[in-house]
C-alpha positions in Angstrom: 94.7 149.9 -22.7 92.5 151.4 -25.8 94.0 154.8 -26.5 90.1 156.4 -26.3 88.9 154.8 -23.5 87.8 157.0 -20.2 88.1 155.7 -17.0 86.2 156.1 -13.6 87.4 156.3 -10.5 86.5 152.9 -9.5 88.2 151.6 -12.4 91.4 153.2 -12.0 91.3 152.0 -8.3 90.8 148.6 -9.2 93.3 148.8 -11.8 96.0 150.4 -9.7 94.6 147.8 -6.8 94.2 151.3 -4.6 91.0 152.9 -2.8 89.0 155.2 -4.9 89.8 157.6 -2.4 93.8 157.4 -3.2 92.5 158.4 -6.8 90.3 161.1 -6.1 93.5 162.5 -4.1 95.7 161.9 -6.8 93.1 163.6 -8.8 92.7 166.8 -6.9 96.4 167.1 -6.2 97.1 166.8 -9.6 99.5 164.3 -10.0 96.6 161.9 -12.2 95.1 164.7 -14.8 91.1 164.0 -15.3 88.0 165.8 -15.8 85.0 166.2 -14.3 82.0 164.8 -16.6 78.7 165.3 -14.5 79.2 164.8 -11.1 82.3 162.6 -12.0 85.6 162.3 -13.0 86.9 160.4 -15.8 90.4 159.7 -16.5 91.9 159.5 -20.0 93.7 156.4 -21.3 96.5 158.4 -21.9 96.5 160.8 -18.9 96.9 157.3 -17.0 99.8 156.2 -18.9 101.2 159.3 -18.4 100.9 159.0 -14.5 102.1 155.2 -14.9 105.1 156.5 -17.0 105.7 159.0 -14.2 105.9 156.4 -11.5 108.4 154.8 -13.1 110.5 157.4 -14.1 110.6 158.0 -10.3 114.4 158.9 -9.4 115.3 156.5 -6.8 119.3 157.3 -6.7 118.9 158.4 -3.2 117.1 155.1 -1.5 118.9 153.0 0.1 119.9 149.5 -1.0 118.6 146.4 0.4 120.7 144.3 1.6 120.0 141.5 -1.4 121.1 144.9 -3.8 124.6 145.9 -2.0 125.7 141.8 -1.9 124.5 141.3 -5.5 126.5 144.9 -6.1 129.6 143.9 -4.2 
């Protein structure tokens, strides 16, 4: 990903492999930070690392283990 590129919505979709409609929500929620441009958004390169980085920084301490995790855990 090229640190100044913008991305539409249909790119980040296709990206993400989601509906441009889970983006726009995302968008409007917050949770992806953008900017309007026009009549549409655009999404910085960075502001959708960020958003990548917070999925995976997702605290999952509290899910429970598949069984393949609690054999290969003991």
């Amino acid at each position: 990903m090229a640190e100044d590129r913008l991305w539409t919505v249909n790119e980040v979709a296709e990206f993400l492999r989601v509906q441009p409609t889970t983006v726009l929500r995302r968008l409007r929620s917050k949770a992806i930070r953008g900017f309007h441009l026009g009549n549409t958004w655009r999404i910085a390169d960075a502001d959708l690392q960020s958003y990548l980085q917070s999925l995976a920084n997702l605290d999952t301490s509290d899910r429970t283990p598949t069984p393949s995790e609690e054999s290969r855990h003991g």
